[in-house]
ZANUVO-835140 format. One record per residue (C-alpha): residue number from 1; y, z, x. Coordinates in Angstrom, 2 decimals. Layout:
<marlums>
marlum pos = NUM c2 = Y c3 = Z c1 = X
...
</marlums>
This chain:
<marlums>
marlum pos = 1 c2 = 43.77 c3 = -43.89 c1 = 3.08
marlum pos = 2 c2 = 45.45 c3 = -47.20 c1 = 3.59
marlum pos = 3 c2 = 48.28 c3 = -47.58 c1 = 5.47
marlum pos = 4 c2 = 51.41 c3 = -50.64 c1 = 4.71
marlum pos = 5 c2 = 53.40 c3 = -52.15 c1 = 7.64
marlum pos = 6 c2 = 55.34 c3 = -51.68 c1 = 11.05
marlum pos = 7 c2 = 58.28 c3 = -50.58 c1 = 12.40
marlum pos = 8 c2 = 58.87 c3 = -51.84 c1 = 16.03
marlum pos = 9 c2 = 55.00 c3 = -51.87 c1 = 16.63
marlum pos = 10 c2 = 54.23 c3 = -48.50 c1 = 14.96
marlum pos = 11 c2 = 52.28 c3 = -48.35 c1 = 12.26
marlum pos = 12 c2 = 54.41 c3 = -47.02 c1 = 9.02
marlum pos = 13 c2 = 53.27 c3 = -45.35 c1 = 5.91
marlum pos = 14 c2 = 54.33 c3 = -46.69 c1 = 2.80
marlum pos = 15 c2 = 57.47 c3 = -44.67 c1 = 1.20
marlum pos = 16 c2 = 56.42 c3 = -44.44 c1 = -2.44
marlum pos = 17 c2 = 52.92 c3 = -43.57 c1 = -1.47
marlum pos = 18 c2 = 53.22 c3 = -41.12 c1 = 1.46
marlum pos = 19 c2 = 57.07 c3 = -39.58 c1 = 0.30
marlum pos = 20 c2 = 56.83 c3 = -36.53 c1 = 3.23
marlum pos = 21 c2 = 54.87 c3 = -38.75 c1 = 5.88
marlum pos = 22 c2 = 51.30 c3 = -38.91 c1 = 6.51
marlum pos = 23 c2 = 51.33 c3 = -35.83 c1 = 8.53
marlum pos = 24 c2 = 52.42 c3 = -33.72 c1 = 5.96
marlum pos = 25 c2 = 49.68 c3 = -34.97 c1 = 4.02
marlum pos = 26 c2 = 47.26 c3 = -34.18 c1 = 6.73
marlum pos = 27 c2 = 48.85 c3 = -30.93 c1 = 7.26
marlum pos = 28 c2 = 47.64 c3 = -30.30 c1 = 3.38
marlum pos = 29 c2 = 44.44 c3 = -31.39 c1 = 3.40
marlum pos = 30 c2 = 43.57 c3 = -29.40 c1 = 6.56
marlum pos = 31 c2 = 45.00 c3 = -26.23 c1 = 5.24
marlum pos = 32 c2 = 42.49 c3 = -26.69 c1 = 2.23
marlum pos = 33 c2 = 39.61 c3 = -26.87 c1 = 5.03
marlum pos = 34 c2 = 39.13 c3 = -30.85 c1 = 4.81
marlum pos = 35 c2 = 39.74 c3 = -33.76 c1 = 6.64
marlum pos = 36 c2 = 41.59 c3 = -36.75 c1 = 6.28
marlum pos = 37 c2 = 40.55 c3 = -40.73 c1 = 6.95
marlum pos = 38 c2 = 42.65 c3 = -43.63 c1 = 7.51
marlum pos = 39 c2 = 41.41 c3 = -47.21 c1 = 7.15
marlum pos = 40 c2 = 42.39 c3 = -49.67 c1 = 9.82
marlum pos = 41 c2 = 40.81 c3 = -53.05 c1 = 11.25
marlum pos = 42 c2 = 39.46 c3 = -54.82 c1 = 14.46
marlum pos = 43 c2 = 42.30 c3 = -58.07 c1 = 13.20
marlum pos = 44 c2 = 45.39 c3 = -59.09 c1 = 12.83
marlum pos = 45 c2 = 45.30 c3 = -58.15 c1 = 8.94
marlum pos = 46 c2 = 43.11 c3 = -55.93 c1 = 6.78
marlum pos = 47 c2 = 40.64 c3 = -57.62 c1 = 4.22
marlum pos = 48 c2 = 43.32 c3 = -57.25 c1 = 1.36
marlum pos = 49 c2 = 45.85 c3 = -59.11 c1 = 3.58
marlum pos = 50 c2 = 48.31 c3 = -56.75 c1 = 2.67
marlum pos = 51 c2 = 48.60 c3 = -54.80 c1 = 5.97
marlum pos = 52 c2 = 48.53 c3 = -54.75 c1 = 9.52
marlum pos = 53 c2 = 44.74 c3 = -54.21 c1 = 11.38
marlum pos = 54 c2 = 45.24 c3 = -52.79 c1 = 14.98
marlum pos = 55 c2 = 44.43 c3 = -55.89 c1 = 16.85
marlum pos = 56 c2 = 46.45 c3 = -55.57 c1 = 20.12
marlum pos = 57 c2 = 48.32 c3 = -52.17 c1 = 18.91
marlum pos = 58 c2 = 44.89 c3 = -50.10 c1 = 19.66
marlum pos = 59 c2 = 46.69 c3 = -47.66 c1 = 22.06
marlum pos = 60 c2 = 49.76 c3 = -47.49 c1 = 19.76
marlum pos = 61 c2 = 47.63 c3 = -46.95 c1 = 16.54
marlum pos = 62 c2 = 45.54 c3 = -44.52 c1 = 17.74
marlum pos = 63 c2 = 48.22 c3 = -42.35 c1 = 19.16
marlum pos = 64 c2 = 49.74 c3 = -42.95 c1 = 15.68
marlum pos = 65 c2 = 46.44 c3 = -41.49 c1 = 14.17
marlum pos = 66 c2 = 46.26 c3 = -38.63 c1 = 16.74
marlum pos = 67 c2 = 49.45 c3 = -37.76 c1 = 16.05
marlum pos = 68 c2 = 49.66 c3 = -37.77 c1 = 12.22
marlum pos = 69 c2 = 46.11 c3 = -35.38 c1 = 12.32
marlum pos = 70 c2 = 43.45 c3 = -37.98 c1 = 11.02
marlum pos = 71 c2 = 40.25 c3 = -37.04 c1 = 11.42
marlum pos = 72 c2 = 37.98 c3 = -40.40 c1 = 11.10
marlum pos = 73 c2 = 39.09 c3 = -43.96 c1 = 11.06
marlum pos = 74 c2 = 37.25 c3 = -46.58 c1 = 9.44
marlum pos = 75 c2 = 37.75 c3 = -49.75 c1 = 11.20
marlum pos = 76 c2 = 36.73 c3 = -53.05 c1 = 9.56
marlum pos = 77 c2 = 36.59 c3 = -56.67 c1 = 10.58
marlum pos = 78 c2 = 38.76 c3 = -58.98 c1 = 8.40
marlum pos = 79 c2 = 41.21 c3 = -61.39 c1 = 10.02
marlum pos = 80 c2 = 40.34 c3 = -61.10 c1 = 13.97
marlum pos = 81 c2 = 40.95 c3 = -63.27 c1 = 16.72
marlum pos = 82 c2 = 37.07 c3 = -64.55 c1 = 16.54
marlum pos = 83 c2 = 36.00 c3 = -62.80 c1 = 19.63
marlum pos = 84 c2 = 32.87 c3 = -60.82 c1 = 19.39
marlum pos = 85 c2 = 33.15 c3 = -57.52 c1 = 17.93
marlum pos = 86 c2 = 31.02 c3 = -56.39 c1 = 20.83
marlum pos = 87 c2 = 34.46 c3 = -57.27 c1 = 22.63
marlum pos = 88 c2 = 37.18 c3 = -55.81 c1 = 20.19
marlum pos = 89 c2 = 35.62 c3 = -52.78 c1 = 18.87
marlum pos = 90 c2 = 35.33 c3 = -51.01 c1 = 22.13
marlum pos = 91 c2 = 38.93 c3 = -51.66 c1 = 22.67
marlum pos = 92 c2 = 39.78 c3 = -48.89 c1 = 19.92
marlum pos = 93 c2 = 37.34 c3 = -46.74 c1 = 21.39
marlum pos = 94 c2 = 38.83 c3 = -46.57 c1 = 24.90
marlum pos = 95 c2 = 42.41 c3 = -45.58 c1 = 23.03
marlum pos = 96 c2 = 40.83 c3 = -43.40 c1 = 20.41
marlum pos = 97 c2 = 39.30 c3 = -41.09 c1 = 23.49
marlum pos = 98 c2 = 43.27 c3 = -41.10 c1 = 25.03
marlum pos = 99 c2 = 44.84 c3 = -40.05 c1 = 22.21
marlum pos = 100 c2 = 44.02 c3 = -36.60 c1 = 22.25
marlum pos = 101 c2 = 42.69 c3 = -35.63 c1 = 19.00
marlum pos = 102 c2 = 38.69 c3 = -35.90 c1 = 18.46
marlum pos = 103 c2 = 38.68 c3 = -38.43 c1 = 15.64
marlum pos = 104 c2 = 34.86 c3 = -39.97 c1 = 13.96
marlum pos = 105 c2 = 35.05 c3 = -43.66 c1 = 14.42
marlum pos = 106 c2 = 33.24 c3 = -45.40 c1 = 12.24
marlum pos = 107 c2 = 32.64 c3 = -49.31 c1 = 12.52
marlum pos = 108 c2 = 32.44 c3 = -51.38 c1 = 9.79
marlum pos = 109 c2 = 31.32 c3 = -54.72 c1 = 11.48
marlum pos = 110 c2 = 29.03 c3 = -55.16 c1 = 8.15
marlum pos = 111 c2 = 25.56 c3 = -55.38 c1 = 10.51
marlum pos = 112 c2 = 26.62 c3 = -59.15 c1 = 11.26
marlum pos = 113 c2 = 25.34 c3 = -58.48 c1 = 15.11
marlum pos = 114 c2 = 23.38 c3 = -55.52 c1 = 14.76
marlum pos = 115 c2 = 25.65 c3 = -52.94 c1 = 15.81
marlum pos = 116 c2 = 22.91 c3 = -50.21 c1 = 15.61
marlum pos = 117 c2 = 21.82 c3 = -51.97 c1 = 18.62
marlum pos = 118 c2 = 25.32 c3 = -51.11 c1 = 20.81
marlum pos = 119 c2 = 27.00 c3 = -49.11 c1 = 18.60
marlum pos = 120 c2 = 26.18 c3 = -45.53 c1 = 20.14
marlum pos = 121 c2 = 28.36 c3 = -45.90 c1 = 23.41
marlum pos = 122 c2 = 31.09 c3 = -47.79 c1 = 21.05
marlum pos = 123 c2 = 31.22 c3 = -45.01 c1 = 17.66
marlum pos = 124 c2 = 30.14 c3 = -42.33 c1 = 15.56
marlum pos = 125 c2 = 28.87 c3 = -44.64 c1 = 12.65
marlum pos = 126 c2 = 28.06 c3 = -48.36 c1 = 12.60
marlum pos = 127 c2 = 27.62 c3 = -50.32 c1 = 9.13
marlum pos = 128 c2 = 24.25 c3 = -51.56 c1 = 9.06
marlum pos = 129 c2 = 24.41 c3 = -54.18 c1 = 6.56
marlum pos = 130 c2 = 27.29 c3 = -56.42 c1 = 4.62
marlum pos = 131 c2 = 28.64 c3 = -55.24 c1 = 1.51
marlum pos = 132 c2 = 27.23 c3 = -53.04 c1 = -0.91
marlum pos = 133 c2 = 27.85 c3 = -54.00 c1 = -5.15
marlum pos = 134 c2 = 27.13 c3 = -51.22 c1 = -7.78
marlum pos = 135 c2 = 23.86 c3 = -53.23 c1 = -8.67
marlum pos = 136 c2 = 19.84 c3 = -51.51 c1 = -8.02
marlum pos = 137 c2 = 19.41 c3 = -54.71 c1 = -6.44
marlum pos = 138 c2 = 22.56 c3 = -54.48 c1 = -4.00
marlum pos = 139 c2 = 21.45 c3 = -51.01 c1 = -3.49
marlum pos = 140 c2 = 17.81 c3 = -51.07 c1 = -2.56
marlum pos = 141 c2 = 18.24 c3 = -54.17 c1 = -0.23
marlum pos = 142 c2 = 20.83 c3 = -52.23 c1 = 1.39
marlum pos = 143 c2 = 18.45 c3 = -49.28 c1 = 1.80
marlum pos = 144 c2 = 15.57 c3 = -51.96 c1 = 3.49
marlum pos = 145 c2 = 18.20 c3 = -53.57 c1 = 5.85
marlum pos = 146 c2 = 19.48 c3 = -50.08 c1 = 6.99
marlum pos = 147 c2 = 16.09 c3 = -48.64 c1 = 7.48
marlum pos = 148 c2 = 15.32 c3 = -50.93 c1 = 10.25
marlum pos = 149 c2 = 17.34 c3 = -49.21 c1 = 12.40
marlum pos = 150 c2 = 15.78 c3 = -45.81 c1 = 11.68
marlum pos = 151 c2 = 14.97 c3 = -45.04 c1 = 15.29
marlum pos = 152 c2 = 18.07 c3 = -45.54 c1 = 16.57
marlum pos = 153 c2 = 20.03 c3 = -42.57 c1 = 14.30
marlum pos = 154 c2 = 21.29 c3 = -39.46 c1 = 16.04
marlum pos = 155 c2 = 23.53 c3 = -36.91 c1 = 15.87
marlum pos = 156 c2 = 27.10 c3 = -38.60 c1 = 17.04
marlum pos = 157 c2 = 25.61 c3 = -41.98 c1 = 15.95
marlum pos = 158 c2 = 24.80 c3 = -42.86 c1 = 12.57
marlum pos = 159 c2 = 23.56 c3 = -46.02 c1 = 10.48
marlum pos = 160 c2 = 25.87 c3 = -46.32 c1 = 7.48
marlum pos = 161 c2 = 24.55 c3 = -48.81 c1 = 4.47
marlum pos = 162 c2 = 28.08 c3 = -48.69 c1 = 2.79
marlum pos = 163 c2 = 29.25 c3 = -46.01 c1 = 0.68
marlum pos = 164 c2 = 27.82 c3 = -44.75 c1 = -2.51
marlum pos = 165 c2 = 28.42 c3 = -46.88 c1 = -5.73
marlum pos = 166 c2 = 27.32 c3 = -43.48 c1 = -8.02
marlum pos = 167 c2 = 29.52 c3 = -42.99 c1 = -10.68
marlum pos = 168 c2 = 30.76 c3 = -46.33 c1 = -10.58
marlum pos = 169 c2 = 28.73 c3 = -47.71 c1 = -14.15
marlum pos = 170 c2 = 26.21 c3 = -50.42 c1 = -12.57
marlum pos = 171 c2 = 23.22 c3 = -48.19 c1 = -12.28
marlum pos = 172 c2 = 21.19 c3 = -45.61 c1 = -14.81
marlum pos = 173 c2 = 21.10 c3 = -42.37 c1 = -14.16
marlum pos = 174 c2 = 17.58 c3 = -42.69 c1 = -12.54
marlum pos = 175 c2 = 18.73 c3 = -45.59 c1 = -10.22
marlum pos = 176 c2 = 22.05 c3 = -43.76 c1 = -9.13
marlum pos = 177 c2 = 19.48 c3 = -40.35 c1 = -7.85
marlum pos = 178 c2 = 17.60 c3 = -43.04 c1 = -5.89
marlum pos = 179 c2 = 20.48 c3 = -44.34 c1 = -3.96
marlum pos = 180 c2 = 21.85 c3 = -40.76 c1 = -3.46
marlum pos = 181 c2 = 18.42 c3 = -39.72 c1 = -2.23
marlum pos = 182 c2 = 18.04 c3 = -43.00 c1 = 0.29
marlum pos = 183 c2 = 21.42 c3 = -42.50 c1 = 1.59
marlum pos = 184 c2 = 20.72 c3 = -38.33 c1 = 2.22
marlum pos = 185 c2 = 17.22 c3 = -38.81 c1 = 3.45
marlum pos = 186 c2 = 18.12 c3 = -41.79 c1 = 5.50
marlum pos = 187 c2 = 21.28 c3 = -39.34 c1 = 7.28
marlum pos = 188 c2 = 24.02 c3 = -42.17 c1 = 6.59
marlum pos = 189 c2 = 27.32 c3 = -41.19 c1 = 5.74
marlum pos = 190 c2 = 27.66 c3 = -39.82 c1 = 1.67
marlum pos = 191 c2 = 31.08 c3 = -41.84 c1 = 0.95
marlum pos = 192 c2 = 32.06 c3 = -41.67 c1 = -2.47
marlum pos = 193 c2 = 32.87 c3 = -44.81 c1 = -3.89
marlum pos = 194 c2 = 33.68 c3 = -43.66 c1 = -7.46
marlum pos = 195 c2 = 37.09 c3 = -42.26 c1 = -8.62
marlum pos = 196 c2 = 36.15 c3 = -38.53 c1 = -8.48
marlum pos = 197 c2 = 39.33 c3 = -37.96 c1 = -10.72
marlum pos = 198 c2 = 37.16 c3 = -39.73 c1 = -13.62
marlum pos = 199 c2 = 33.84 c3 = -38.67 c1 = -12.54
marlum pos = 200 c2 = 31.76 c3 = -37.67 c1 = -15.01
marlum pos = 201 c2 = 29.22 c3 = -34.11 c1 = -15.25
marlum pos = 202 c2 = 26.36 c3 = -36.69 c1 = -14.85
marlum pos = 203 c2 = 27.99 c3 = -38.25 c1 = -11.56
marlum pos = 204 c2 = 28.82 c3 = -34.64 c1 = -10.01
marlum pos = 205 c2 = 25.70 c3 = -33.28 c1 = -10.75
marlum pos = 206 c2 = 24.48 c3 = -36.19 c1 = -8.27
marlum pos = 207 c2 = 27.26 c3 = -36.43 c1 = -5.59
marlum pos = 208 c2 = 27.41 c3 = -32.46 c1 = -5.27
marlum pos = 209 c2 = 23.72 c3 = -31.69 c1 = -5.02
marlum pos = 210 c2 = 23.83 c3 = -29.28 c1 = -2.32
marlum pos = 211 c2 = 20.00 c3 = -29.68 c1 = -1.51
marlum pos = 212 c2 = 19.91 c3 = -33.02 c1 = -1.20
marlum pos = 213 c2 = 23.22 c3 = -32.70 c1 = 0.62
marlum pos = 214 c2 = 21.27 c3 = -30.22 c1 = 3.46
marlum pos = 215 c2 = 18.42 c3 = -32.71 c1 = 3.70
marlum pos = 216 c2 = 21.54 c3 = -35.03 c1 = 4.96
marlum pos = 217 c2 = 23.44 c3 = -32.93 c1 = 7.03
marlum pos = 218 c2 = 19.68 c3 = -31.22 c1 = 8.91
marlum pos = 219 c2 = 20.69 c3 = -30.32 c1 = 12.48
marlum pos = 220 c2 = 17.90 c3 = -32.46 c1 = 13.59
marlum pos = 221 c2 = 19.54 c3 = -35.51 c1 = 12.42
marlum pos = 222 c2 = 16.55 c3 = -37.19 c1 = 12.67
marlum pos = 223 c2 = 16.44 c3 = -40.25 c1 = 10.02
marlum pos = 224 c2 = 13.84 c3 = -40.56 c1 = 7.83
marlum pos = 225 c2 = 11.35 c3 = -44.19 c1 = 7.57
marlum pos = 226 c2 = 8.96 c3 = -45.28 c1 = 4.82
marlum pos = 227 c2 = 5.74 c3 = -44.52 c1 = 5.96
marlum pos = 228 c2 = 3.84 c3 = -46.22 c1 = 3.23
marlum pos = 229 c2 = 4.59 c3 = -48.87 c1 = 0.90
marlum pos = 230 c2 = 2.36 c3 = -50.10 c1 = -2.05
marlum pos = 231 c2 = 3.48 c3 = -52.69 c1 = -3.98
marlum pos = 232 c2 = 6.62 c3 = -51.08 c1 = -5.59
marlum pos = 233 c2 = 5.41 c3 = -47.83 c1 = -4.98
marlum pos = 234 c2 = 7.26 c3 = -46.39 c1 = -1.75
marlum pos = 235 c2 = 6.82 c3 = -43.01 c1 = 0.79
marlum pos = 236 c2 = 9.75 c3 = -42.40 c1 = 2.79
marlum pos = 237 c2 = 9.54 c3 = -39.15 c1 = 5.07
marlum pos = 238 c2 = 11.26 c3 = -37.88 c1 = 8.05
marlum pos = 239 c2 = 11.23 c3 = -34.50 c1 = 10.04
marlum pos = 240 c2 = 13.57 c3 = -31.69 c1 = 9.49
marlum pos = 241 c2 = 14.38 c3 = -28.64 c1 = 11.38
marlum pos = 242 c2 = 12.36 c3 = -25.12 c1 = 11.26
marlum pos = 243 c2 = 8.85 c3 = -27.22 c1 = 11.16
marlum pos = 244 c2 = 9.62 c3 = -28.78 c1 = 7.56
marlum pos = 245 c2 = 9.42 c3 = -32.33 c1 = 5.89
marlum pos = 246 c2 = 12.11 c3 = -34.28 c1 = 3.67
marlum pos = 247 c2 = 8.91 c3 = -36.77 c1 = 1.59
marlum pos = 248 c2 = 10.74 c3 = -38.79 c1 = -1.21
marlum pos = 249 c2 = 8.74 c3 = -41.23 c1 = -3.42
marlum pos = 250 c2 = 10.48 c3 = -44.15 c1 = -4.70
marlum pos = 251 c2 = 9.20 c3 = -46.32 c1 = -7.61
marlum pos = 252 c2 = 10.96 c3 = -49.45 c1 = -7.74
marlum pos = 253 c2 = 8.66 c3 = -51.65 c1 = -10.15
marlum pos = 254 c2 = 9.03 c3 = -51.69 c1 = -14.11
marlum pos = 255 c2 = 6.27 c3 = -49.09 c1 = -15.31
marlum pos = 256 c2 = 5.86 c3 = -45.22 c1 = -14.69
marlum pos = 257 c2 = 3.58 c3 = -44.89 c1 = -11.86
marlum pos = 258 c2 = 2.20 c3 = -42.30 c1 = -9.64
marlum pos = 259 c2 = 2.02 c3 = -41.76 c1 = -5.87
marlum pos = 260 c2 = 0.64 c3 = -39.94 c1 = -3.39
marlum pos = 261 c2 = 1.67 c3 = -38.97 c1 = -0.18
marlum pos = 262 c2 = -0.80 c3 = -38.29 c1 = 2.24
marlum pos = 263 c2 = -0.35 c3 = -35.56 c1 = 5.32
marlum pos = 264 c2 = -1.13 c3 = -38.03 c1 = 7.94
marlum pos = 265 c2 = 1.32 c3 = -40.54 c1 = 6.76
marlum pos = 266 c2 = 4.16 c3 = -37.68 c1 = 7.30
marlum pos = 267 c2 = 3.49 c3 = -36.04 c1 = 9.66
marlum pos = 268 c2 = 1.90 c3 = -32.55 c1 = 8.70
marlum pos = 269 c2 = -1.63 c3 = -31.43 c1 = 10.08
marlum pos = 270 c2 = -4.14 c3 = -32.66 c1 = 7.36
marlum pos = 271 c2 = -5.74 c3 = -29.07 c1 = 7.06
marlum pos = 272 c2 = -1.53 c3 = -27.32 c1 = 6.42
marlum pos = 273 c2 = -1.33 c3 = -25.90 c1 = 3.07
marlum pos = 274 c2 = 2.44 c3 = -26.72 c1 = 2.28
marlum pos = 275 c2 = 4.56 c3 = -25.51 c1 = 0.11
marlum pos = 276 c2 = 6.76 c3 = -27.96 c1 = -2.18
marlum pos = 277 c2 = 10.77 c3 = -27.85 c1 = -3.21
marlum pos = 278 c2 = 11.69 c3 = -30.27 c1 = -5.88
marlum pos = 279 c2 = 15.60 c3 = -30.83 c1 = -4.99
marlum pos = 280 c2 = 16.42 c3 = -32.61 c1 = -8.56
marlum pos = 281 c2 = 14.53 c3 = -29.78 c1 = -10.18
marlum pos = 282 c2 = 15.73 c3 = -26.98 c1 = -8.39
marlum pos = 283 c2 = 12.27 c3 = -25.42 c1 = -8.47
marlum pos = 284 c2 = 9.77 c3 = -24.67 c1 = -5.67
marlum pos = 285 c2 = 6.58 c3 = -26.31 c1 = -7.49
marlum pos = 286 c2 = 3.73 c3 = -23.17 c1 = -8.00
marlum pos = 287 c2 = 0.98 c3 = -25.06 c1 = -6.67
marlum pos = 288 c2 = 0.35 c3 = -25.30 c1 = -2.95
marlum pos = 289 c2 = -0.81 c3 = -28.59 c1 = -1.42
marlum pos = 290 c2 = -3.39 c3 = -29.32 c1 = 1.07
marlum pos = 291 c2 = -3.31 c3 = -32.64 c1 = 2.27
marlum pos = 292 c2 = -1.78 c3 = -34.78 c1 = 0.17
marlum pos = 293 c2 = 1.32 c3 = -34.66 c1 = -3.01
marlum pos = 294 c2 = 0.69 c3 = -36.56 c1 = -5.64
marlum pos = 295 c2 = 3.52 c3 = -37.18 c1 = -8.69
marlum pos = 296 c2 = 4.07 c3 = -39.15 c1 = -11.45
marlum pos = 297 c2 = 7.63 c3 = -41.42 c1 = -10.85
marlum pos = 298 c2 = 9.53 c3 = -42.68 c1 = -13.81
marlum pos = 299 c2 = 10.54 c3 = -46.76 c1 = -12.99
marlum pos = 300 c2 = 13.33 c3 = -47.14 c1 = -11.09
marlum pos = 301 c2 = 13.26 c3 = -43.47 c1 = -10.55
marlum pos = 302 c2 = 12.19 c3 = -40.76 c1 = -7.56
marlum pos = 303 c2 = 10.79 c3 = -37.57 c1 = -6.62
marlum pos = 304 c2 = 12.40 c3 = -35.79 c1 = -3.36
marlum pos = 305 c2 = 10.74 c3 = -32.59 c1 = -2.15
marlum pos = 306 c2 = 11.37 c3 = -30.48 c1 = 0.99
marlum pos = 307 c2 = 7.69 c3 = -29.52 c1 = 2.64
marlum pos = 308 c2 = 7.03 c3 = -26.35 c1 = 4.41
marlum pos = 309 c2 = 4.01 c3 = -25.68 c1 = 5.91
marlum pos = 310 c2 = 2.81 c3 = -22.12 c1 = 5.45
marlum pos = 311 c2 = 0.01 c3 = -21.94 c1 = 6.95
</marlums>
């Protein structure tokens, strides 16, 4: 939610937009159990140009935020001063934790000095890369770039590779489960960037798959890596809570292929026989697996599983 001008240094929502006030729109959302975000910037302007960023009116905007009931804050980086964002962004942080009201602060510095490397103390979320485009090509570099930072994801602090471009046209089918399965194995913020008023079955059969969804939102919070690469053929894998495995096999090159993870590459005891959930199937697969998965991936395409040893 974007926000239009000022009023005597206050922040002001825009009449034909926000009739009753943003806090009555607040007020709504949180009586349907949700939570609102609000979209401001570490400048003088937002990216568009069209509105005021929060440069030197931190205290005043986040009281403005606190009061009005927002929730998170996305704070970008268009139209500063040209001091270091190392400088600015913790500015907002300071008067976000005086306002009063909890509020996720995400910061949207677009990776330019590795925020994943200072970001913790500073916010809850920290773009790890420059903008994504509803291209595989935008998407899977985005995925490499954010991955880097893998070890330095935790609950309270996450790497964010941009939102999701699913639903949006650019992709196949195929290529749009990819993304969604990076982005919810690799624990960074699912932000739809499609109209969801338009979307279609296709796109909400992606966006609102609750297993992939829990592979995201794990208590652990622990984000997962590729463990093994081969040629086009990828393993990513990370831990999950009650002794289980997220494994997802990603086949970026032009031909069907298949691919085989291996227990020592994920993490499982080579002699485990595990037990394997396909989360685009919806099936637990019948046969059990002692050291290794092996499955054929279309091109362009993926395979996610959940892995529970049982015994």
């Amino acid at each position: 939610m974007r926000i239009s001008s000022r009023k005597l240094g206050n922040l002001v929502g825009k009449k034909s937009t926000f009739p009753s006030g943003i806090k009555a729109l607040a007020d709504y959302v949180h009586r349907k159990g949700l939570k609102l975000g609000i979209y401001s910037d570490a400048g003088y302007f937002t990216c568009s140009k069209q509105m005021p960023g929060s440069l030197g009116h931190e205290e005043k905007d986040a009281k403005s935020f606190a009061s009005w009931g927002i929730d998170y804050l996305k704070y970008d980086n268009c139209n500063n001063d040209g001091s270091n964002p190392t400088v600015r962004y913790p500015v907002m942080t300071r008067a976000l934790m005086k306002a009063g009201r909890p509020i996720f602060f995400s910061l949207c510095e677009w990776g330019d000095m590795h925020p994943a490397l200072w970001g913790a103390p500073v916010g809850n979320s920290w773009r790890t890369t420059n903008d994504i485009s509803d291209t595989w090509e935008s998407m899977v570099s985005r995925a490499d770039m954010n991955e880097v930072y893998a070890e330095l994801a935790r609950p309270g602090g996450w790497n964010d590779p941009d939102m999701l471009e699913v639903g949006n046209g650019g992709m196949t089918k195929d290529e749009y489960i990819v993304h969604f399965s990076i982005w919810a194995i690799s624990k960074a913020p699912l932000l739809i960037g499609c109209d969801v008023r338009n979307a279609t079955k296709e796109t909400m059969e992606i966006i609102a798959n609750k297993e992939v969804i829990a592979v995201n939102q794990d208590s652990l919070g622990i984000q997962a890596k590729k463990v093994r690469m081969q040629g086009d053929l990828e393993i990513w894998a990370g831990q999950l809570s009650r002794y289980r495995v997220a494994l997802l096999l990603v086949n970026r090159g032009p031909w069907r292929n298949s691919i085989t993870a291996h227990w020592d590459d994920i993490g499982i005891p080579p002699s485990s026989v595990v037990q394997a959930r396909d989360l685009w199937e919806h099936k637990t697969l019948k046969e059990q697996f002692v050291g290794n998965l092996t499955a054929t991936v279309n091109s362009h395409g993926c395979k996610m599983y959940v892995l529970k040893p049982i015994s």
